[in-house]
N, CA, C and O atoms as CSV, one atom per row, in Angstrom:
chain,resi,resn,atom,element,x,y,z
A,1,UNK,N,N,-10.411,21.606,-10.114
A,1,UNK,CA,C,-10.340,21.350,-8.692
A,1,UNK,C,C,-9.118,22.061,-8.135
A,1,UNK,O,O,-8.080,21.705,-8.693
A,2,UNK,N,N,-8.997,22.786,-7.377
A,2,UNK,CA,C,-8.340,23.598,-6.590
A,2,UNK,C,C,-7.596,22.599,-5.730
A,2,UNK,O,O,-8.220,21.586,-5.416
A,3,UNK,N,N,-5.930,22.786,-5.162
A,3,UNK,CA,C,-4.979,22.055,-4.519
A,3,UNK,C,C,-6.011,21.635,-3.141
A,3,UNK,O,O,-6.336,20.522,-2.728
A,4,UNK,N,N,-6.314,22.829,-2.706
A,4,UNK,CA,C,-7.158,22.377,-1.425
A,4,UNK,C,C,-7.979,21.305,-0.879
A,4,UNK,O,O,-7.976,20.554,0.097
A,5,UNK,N,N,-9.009,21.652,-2.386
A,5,UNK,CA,C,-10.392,20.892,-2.468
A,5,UNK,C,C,-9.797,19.568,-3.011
A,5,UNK,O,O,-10.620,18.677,-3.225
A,6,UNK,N,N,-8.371,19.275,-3.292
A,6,UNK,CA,C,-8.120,17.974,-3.751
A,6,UNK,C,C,-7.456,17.482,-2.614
A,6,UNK,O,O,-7.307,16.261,-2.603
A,7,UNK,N,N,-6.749,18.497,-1.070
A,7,UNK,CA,C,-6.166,17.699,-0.076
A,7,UNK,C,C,-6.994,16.989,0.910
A,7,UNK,O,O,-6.820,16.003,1.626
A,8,UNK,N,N,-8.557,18.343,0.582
A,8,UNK,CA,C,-9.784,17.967,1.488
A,8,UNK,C,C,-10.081,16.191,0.871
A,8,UNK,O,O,-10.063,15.270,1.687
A,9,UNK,N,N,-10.324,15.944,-0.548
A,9,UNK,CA,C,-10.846,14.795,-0.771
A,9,UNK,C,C,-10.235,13.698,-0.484
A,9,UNK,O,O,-10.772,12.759,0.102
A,10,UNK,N,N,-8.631,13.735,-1.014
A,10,UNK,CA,C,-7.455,12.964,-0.035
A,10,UNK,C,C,-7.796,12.314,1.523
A,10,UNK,O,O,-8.183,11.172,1.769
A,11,UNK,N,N,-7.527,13.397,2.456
A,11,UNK,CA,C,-8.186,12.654,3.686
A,11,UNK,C,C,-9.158,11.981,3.568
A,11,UNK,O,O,-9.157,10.771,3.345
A,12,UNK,N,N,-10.165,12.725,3.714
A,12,UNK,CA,C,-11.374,12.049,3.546
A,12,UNK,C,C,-12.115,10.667,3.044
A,12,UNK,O,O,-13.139,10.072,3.381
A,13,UNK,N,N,-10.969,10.435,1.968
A,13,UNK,CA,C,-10.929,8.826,1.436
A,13,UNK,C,C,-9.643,8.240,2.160
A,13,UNK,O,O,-9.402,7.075,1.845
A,14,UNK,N,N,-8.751,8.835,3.089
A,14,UNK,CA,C,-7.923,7.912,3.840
A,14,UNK,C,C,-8.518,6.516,4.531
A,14,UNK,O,O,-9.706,6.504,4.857
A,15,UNK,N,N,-7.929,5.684,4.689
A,15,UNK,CA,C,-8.416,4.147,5.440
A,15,UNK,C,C,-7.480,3.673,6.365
A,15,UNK,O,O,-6.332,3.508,5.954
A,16,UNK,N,N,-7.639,3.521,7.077
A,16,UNK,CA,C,-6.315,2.600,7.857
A,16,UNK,C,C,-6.362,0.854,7.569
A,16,UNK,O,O,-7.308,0.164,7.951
A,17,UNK,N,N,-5.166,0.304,6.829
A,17,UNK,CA,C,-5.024,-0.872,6.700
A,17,UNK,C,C,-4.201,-1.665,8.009
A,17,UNK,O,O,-2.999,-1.453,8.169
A,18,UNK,N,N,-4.929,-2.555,8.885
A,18,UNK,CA,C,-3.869,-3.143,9.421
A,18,UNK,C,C,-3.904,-4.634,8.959
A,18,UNK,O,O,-4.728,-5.292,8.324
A,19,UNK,N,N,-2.466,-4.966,9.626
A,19,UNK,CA,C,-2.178,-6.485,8.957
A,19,UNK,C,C,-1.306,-7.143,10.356
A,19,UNK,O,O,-0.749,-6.659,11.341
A,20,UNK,N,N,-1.541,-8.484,9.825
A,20,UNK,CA,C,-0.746,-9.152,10.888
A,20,UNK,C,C,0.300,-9.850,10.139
A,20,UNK,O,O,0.095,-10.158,8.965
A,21,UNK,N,N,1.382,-10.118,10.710
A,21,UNK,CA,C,2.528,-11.137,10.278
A,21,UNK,C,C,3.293,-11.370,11.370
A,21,UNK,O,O,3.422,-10.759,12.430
A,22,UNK,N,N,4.062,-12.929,10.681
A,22,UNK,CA,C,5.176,-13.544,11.685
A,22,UNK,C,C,5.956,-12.505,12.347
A,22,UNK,O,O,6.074,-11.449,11.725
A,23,UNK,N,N,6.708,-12.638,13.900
A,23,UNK,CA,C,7.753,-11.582,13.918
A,23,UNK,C,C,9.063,-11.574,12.908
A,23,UNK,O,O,9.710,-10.627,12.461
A,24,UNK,N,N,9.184,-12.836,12.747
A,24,UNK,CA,C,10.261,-13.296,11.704
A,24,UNK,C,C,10.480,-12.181,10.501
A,24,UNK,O,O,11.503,-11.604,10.134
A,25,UNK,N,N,8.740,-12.089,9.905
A,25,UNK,CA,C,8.871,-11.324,8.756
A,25,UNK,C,C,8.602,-9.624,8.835
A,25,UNK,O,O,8.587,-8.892,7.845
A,26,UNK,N,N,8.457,-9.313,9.828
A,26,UNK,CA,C,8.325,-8.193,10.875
A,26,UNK,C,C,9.903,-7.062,10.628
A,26,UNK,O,O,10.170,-5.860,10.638
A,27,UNK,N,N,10.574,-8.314,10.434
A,27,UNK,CA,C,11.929,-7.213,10.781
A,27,UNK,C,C,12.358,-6.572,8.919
A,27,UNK,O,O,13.138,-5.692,8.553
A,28,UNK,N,N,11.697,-7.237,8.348
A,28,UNK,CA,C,11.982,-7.065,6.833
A,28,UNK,C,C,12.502,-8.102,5.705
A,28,UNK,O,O,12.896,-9.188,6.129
A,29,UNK,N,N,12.538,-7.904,4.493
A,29,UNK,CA,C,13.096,-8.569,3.610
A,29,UNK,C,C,13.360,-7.762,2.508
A,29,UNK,O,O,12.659,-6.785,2.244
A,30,UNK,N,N,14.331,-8.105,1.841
A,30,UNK,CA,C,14.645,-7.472,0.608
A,30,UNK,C,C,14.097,-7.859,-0.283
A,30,UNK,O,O,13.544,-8.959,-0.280
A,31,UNK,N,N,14.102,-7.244,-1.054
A,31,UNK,CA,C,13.276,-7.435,-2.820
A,31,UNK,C,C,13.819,-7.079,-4.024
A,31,UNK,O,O,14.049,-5.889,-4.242
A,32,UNK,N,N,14.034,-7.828,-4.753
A,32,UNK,CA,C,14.842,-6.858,-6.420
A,32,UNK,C,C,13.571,-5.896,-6.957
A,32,UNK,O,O,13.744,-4.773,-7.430
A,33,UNK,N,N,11.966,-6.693,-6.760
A,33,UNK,CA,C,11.422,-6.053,-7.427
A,33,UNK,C,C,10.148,-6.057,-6.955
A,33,UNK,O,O,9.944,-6.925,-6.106
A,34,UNK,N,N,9.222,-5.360,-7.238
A,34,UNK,CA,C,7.992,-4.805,-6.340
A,34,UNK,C,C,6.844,-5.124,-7.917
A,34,UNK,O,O,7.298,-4.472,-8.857
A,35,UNK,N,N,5.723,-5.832,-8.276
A,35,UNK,CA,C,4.907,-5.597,-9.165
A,35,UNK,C,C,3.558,-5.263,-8.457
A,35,UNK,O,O,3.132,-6.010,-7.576
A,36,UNK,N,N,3.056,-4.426,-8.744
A,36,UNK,CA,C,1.725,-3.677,-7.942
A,36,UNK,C,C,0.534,-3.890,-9.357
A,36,UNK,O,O,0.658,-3.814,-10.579
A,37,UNK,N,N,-0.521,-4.161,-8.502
A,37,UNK,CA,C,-1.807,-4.370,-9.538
A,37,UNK,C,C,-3.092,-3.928,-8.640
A,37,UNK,O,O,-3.409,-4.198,-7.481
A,38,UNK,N,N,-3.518,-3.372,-9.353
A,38,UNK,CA,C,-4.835,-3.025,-8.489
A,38,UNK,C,C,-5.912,-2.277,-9.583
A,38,UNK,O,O,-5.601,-1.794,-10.672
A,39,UNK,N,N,-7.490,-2.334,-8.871
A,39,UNK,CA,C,-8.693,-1.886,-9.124
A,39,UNK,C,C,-9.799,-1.406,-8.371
A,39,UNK,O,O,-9.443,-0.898,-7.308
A,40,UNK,N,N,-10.756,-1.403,-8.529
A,40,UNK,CA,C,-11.503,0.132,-7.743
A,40,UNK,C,C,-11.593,-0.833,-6.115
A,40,UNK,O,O,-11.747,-0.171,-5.088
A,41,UNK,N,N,-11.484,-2.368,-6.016
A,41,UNK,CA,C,-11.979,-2.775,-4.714
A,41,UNK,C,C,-10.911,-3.519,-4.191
A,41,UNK,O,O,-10.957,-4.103,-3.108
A,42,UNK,N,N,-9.818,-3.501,-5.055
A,42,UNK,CA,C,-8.619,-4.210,-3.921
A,42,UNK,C,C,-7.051,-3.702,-4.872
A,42,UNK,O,O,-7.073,-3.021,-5.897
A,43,UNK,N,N,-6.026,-4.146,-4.326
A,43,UNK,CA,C,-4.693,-3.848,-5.162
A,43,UNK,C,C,-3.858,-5.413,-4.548
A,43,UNK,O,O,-4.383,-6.322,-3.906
A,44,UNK,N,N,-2.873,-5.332,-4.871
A,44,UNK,CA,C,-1.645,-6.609,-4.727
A,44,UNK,C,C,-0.095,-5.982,-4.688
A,44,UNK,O,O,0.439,-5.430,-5.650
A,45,UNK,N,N,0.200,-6.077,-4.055
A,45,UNK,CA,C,1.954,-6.025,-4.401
A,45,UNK,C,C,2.355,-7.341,-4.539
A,45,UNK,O,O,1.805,-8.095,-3.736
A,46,UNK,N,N,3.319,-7.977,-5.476
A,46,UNK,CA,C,4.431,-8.950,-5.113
A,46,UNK,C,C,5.369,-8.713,-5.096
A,46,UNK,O,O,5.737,-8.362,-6.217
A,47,UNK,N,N,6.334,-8.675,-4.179
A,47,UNK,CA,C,7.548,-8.976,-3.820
A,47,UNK,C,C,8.429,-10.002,-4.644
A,47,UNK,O,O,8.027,-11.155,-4.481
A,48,UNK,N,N,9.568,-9.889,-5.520
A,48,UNK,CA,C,10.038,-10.467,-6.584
A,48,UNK,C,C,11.532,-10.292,-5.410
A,48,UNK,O,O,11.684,-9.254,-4.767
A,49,UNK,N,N,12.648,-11.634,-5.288
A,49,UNK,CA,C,13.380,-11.408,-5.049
A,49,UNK,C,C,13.991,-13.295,-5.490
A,49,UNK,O,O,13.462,-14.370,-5.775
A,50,UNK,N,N,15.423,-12.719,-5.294
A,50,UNK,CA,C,16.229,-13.970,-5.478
A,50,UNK,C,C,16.450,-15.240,-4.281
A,50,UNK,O,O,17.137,-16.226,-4.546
């Protein structure tokens, strides 16, 4: 597969995720640590912090 034909497939599977949250949690939070899991129909982050 050629760089191209792999930027063409890129878009093309782009999605737009939107989400809602508190404004509270809007402005951010810190994290020590990020664990990501995912499979062909969904993913997860957790947020690990003290």
């Amino acid at each position: 597969m050629t760089e191209t034909s792999y930027k063409t497939l890129l878009r093309s599977q782009l999605t737009k995720i939107l989400t809602r949250m508190p404004s509270t949690l809007s402005e951010g939070e810190y994290a020590n640590l990020a664990m990501i899991a995912y499979s062909n129909s969904e993913f997860v982050i957790d947020f690990i912090h003290k």
